[in-house]
KOLZA-898555 format. One line per 2 residues: for each residue x, y, z of N, C-alpha, C, O. Coordinates in steps of 0.05 Angstrom, whole numbers. Layout:
X/Y/Z/X/Y/Z/X/Y/Z/X/Y/Z ~ ...
//
This chain:
17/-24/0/0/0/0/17/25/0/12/41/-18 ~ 40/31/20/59/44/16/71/55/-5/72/79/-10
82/30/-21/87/37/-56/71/49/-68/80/65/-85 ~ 49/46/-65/19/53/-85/14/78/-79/3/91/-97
19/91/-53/17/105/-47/39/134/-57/30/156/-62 ~ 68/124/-57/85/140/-66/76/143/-93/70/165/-103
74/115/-109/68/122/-140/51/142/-144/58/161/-157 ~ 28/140/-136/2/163/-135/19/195/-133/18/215/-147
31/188/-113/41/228/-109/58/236/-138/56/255/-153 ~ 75/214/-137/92/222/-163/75/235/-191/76/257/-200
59/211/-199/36/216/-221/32/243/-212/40/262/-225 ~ 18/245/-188/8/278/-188/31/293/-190/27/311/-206
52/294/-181/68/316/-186/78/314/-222/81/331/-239 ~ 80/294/-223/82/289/-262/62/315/-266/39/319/-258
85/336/-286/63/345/-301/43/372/-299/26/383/-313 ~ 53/376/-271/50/401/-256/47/424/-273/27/439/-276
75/423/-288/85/453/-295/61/456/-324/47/475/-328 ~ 63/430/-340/54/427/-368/25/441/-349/19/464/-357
12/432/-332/-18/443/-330/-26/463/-327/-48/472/-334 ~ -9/474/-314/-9/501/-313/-6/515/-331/-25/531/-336
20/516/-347/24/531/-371/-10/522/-393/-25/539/-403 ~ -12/498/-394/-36/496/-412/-64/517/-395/-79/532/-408
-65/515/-375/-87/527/-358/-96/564/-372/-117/575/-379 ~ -61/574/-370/-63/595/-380/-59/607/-409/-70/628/-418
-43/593/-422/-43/590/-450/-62/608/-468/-52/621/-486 ~ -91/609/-461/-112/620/-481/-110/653/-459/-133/663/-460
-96/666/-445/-97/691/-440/-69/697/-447/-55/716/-441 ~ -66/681/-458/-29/691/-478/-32/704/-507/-48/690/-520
-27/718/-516/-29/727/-552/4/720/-560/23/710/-548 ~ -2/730/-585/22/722/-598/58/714/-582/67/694/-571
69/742/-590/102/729/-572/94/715/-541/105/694/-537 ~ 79/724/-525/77/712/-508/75/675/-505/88/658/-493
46/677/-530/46/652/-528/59/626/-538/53/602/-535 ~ 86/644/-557/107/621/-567/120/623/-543/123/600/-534
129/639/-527/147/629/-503/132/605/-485/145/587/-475 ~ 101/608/-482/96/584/-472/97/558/-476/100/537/-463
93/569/-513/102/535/-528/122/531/-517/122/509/-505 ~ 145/544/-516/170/535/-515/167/523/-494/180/502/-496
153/526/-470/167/514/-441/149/498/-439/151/483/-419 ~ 129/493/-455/114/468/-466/135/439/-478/142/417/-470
138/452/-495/156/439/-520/171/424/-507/173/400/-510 ~ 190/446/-484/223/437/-480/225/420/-444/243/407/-434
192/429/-429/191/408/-404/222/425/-391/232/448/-391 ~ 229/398/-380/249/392/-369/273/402/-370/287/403/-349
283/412/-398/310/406/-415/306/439/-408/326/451/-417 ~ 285/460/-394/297/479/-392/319/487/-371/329/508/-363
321/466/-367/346/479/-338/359/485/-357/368/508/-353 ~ 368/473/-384/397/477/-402/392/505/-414/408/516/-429
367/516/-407/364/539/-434/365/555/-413/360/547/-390 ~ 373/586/-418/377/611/-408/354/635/-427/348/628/-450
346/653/-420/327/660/-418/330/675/-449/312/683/-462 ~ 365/677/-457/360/689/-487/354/663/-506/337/663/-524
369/640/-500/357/613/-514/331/614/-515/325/608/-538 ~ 313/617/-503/286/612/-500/263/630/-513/241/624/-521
279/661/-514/273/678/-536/286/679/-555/287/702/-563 ~ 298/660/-570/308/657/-591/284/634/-605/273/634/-627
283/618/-585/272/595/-598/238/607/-609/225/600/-628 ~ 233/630/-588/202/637/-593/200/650/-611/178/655/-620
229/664/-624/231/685/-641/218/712/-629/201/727/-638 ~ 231/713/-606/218/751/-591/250/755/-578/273/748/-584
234/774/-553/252/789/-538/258/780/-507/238/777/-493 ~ 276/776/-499/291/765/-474/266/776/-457/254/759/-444
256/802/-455/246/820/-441/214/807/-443/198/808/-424 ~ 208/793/-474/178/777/-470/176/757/-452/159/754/-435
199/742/-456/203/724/-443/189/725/-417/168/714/-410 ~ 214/745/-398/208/750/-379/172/758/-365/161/751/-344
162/779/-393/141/787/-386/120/765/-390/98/770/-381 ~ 123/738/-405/106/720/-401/106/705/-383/85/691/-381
121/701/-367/136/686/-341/110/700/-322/90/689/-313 ~ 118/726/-320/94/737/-300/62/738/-307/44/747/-294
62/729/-326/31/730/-342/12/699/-335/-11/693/-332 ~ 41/684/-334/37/658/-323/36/653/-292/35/632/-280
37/674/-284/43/668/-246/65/661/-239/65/646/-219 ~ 85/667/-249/115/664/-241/128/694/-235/118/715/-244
147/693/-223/158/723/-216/178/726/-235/188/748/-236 ~ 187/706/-253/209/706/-268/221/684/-288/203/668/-294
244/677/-299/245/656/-320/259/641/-301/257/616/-303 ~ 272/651/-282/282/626/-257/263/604/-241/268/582/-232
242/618/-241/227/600/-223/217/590/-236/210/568/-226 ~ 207/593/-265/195/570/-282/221/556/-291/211/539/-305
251/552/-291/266/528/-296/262/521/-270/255/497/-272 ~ 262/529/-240/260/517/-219/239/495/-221/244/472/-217
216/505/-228/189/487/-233/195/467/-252/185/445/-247 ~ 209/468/-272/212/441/-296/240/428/-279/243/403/-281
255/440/-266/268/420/-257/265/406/-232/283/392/-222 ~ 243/411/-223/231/390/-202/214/367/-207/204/349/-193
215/376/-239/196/344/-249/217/332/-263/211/309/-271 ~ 244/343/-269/255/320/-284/269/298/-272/273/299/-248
274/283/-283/282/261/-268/304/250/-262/322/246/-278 ~ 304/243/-235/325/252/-222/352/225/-228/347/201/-226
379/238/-234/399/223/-234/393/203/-217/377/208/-199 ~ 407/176/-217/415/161/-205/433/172/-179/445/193/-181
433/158/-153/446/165/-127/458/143/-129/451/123/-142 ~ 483/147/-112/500/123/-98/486/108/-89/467/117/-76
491/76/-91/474/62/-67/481/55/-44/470/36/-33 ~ 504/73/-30/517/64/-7/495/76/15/481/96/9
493/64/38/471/60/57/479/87/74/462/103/80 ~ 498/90/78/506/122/94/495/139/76/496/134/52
483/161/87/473/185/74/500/202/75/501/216/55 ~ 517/206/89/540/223/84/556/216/69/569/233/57
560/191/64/568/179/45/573/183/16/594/185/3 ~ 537/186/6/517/186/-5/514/221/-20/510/231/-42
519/229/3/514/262/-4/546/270/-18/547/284/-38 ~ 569/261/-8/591/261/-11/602/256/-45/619/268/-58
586/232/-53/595/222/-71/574/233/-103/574/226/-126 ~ 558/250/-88/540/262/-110/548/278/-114/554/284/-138
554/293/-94/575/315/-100/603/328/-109/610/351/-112 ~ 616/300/-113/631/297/-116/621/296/-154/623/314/-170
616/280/-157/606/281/-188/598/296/-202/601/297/-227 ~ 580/317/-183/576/337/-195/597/359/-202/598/368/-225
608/366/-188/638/386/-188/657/372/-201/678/385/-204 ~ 657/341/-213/673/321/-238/663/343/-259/673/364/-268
628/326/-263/626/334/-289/625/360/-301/629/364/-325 ~ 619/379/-278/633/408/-285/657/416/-293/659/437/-305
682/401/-287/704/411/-290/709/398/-311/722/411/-327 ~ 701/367/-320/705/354/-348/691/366/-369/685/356/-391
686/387/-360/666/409/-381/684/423/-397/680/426/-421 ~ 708/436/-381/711/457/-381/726/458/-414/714/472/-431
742/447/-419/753/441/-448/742/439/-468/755/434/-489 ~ 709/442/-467/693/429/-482/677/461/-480/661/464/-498
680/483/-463/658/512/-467/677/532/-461/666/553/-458 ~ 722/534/-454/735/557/-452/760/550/-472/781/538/-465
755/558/-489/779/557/-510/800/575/-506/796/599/-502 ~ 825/565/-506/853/584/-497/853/603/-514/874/616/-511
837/615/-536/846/647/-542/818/663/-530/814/687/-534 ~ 805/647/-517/790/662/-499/793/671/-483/782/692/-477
820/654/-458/813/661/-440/858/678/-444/873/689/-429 ~ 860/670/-470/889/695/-468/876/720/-471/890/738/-463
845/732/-482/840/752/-490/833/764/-466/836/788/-461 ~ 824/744/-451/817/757/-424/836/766/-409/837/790/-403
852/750/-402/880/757/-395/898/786/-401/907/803/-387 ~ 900/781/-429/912/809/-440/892/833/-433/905/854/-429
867/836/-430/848/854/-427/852/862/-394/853/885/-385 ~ 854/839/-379/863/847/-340/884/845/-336/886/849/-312
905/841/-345/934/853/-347/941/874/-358/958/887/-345 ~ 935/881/-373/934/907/-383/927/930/-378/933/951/-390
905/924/-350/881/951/-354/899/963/-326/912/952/-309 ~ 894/986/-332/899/1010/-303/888/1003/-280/898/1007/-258
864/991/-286/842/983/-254/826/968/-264/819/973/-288 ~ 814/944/-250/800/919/-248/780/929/-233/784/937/-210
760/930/-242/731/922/-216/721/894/-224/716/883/-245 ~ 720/887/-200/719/858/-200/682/866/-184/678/882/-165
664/854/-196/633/843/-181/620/817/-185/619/803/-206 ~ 609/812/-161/585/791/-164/574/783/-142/585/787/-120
557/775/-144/523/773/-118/528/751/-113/542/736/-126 ~ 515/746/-88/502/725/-67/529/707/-65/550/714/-55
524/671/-84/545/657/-82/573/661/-99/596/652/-94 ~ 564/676/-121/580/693/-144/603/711/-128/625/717/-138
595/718/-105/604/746/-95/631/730/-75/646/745/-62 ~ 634/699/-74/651/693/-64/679/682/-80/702/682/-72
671/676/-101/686/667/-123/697/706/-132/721/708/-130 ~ 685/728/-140/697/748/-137/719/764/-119/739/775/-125
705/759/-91/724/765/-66/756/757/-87/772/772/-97 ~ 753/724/-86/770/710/-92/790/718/-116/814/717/-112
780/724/-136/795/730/-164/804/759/-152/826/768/-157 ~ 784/772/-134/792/798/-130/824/806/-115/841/823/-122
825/786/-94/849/790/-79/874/769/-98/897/773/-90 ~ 872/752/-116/894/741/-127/909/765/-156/931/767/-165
885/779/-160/895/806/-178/914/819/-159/938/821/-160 ~ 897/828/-140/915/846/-119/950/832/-107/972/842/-103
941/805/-107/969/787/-113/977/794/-131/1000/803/-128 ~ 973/795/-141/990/805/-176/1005/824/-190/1024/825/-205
989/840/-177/1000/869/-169/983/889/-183/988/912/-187 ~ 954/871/-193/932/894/-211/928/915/-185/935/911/-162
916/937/-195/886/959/-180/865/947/-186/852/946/-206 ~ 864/932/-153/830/920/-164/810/932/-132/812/936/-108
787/934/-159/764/945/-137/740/926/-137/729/922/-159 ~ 731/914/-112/712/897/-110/694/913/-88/698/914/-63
673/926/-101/654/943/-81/634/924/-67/627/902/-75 ~ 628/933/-50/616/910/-24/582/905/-14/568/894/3
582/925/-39/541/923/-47/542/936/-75/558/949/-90 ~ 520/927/-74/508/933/-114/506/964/-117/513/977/-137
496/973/-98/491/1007/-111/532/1018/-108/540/1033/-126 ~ 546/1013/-94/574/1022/-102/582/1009/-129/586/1026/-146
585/984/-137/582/975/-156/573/985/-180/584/983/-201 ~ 548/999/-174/532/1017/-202/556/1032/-207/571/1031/-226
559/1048/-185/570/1080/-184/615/1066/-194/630/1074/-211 ~ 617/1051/-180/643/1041/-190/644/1040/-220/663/1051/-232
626/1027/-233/623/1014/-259/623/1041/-281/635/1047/-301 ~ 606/1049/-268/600/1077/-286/616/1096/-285/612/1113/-302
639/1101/-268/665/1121/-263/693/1110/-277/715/1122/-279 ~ 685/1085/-284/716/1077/-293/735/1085/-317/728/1077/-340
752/1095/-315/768/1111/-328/775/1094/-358/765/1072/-356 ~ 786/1097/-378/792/1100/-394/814/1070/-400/835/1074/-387
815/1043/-414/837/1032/-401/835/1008/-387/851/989/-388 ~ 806/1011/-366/795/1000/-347/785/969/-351/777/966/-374
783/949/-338/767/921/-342/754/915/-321/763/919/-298 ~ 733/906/-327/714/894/-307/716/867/-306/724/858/-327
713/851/-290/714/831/-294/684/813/-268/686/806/-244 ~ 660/812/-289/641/797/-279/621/769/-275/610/759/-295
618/758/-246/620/737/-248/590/741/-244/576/760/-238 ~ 585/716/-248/547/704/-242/546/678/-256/559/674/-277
530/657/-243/523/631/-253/509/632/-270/511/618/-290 ~ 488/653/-266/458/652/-279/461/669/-301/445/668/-320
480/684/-300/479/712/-321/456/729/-324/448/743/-342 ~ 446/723/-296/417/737/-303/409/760/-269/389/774/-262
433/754/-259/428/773/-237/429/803/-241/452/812/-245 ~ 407/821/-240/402/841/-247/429/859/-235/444/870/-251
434/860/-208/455/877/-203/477/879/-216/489/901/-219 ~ 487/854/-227/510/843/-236/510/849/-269/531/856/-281
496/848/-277/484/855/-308/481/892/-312/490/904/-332 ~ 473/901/-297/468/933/-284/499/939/-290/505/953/-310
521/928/-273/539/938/-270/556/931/-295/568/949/-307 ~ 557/914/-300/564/899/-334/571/923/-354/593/933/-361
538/928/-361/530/950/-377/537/973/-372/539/991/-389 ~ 542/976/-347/540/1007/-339/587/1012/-343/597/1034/-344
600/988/-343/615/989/-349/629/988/-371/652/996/-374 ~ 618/978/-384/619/976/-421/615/1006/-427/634/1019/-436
587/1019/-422/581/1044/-431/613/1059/-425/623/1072/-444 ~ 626/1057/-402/643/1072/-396/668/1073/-417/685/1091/-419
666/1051/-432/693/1043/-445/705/1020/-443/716/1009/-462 ~ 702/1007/-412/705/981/-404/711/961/-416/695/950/-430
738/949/-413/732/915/-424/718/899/-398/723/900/-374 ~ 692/881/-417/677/870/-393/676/843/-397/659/832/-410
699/828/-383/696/788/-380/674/786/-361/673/791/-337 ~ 661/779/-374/640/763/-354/643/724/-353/643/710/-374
645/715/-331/657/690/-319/618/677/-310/600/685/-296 ~ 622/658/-326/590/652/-325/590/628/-327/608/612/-327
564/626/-329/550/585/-334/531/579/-356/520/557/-363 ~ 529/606/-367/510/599/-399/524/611/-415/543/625/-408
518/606/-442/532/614/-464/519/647/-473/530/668/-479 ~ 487/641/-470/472/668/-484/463/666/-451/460/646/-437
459/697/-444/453/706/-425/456/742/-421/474/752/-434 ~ 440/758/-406/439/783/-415/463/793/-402/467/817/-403
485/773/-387/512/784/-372/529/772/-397/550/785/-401 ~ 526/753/-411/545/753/-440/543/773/-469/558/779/-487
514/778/-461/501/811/-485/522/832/-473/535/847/-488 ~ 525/830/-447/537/860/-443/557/857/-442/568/877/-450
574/838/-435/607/836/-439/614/832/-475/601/827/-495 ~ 637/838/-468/652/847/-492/676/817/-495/690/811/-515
674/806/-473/690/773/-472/674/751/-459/656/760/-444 ~ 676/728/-460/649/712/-441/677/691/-442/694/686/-459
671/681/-410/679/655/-395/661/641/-388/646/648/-369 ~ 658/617/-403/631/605/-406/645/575/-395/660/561/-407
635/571/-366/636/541/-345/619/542/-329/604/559/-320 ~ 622/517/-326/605/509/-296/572/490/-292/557/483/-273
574/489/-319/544/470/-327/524/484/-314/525/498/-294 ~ 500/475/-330/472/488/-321/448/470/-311/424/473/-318
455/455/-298/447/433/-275/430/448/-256/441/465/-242 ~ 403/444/-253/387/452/-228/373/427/-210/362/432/-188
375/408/-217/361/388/-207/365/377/-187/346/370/-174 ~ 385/374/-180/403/372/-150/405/399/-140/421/402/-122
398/411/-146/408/442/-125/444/439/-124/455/446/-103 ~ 455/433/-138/481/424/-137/496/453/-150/520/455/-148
479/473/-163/494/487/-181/512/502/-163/536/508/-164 ~ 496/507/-149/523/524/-125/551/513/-126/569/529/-133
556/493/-120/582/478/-119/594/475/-146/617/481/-149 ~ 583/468/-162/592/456/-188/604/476/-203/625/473/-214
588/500/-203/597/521/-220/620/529/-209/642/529/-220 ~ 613/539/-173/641/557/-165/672/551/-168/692/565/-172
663/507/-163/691/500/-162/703/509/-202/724/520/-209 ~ 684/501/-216/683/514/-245/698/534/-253/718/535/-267
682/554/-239/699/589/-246/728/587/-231/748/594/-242 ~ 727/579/-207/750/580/-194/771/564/-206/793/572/-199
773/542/-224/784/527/-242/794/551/-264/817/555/-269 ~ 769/566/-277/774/583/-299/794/610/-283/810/624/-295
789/611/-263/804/638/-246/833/630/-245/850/645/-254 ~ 838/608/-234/867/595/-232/883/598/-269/906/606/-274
864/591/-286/883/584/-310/887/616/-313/910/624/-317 ~ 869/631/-312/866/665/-318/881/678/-304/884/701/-312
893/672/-284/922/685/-259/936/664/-283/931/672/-306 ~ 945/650/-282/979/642/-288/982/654/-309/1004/665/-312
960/655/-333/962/679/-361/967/712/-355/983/726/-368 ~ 953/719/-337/963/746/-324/992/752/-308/1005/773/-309
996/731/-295/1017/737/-281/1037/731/-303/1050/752/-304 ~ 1048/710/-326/1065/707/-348/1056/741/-360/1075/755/-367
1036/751/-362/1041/775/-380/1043/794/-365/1044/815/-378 ~ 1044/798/-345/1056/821/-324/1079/824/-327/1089/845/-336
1100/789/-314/1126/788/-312/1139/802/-290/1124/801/-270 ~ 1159/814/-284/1168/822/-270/1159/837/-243/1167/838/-220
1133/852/-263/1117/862/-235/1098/849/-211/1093/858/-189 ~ 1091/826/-221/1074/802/-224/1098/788/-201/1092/784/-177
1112/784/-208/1128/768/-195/1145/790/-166/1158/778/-149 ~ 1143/807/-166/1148/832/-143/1128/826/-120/1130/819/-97
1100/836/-142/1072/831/-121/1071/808/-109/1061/810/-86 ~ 1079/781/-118/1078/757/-109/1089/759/-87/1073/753/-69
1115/767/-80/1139/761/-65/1133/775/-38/1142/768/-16 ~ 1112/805/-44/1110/825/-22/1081/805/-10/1074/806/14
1065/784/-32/1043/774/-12/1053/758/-3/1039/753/17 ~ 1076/741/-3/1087/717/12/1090/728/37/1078/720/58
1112/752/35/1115/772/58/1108/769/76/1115/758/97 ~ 1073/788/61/1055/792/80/1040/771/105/1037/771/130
1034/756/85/1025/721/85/1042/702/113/1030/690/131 ~ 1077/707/108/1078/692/124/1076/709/157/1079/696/177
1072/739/157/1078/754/177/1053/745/198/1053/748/222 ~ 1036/735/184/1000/733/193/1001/706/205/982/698/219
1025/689/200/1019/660/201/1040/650/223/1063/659/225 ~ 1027/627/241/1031/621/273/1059/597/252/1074/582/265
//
């Protein structure tokens, strides 16, 4: 009875999203209502699509997209991949009987298959261009939100190893105002999983306008933080189904951050290797 019982819930959650989108469908008109096809059409497989994929596929605007998302009772194009990826179906788990075990070794696969990615979405004159663009520049602003904003910290202080001017502002509205002042010369360098975090995209743009070279270090290929950069670092797979993306991506970018210092620091050279020597310095003065 038990069994019969789980099967039943499943069936009902089967299918959720499709009923809904069909529910509202006939108060959709035109662009609207190809974006619904689409998330009709594509189920599941939208975790893989990013929100300009999806207005591509409808033939409209990133911005319909969005505005059909809320027409449908969603606040946005995230929470409808949230919703298709709660029905898809779920990888295989370890069958070891420990749950720490268990949690250990999923995780572990996930932050594999992200990094066996990487060769396969950052091509080496991508990421020399990047390189030559933050070695080169007078000043670095380095940004990014929430879990993004730790992997920044990060790239932020190994520049400062390096011996760049780097500015990592410590909320979004400095960030605006950073982005938008940057001198002549200047690179930004922005991270986000989603490419779709408004602050982070805000600042993007608002640094480009300036003149800016803008790497954006991401997890989709089309996304409105790869529209506004002028270079894209494209890792970290687009996996929602496990809630795993947190891990998978960061160890990802932080992979892409490591190859992006040893290219900067070879084209620095001498100065690069000064700054090194003053953080060892510093480094060992701090340490028991």
């Amino acid at each position: 009875m038990e069994q019969n019982s789980e099967e039943s819930t499943a069936d009902r959650a089967h299918g959720r999203l499709a009923a809904r989108l069909r529910a509202r469908l006939p108060d959709l008109r035109d662009a609207e209502a190809r974006v619904a096809q689409v998330f009709l059409d594509r189920g599941a497989d939208l975790v893989g699509l990013s929100v300009s994929d999806v207005a591509a596929l409808a033939s409209t605007a990133p911005s319909t997209v969005v505005r059909a998302c809320q027409r449908l009772g969603f606040r946005g194009y995230q929470e409808v991949k949230i919703a298709a990826a709660r029905e898809a179906p779920q990888p295989a788990v370890p069958s070891s009987g420990d749950p720490a075990e268990r949690a250990l070794a999923t995780t572990v696969r996930a932050a594999r298959e992200a990094l066996d990615g990487l060769a396969a979405t950052v091509g080496g004159a991508q990421l020399r261009a990047a390189a030559e663009a933050i070695a080169t520049a007078g000043r670095v602003l380095v940004i990014g939100e929430g879990l993004s904003g730790a992997v920044a910290l990060d790239a932020a202080y190994r520049l400062r190893a390096l011996g760049c001017g780097v500015d990592v502002p410590a909320d979004s509205s400095t960030a605006q105002l950073a982005a938008g002042t940057l001198p002549a010369g200047a690179a930004c360098l922005a991270v986000s999983h989603s490419g779709a975090t408004r602050t982070v995209v805000d600042a993007a743009r608002r640094a480009r306008a300036a003149g800016a070279e803008v790497i954006a270090l991401t997890s989709y290929a089309r996304s409105p933080l790869t529209e506004a950069a002028t270079r894209s670092l494209v890792a970290g797979g687009q996996e929602l189904v496990l809630g795993l993306e947190a891990v998978a991506s960061r160890l990802a970018h932080l992979a892409v951050l490591d190859a992006l210092m040893l290219l900067v620091r070879d084209r620095r050279g001498p100065s690069a290797e000064a700054a090194l020597a003053l953080s060892a310095e510093v480094t060992a003065q701090h340490t028991y």
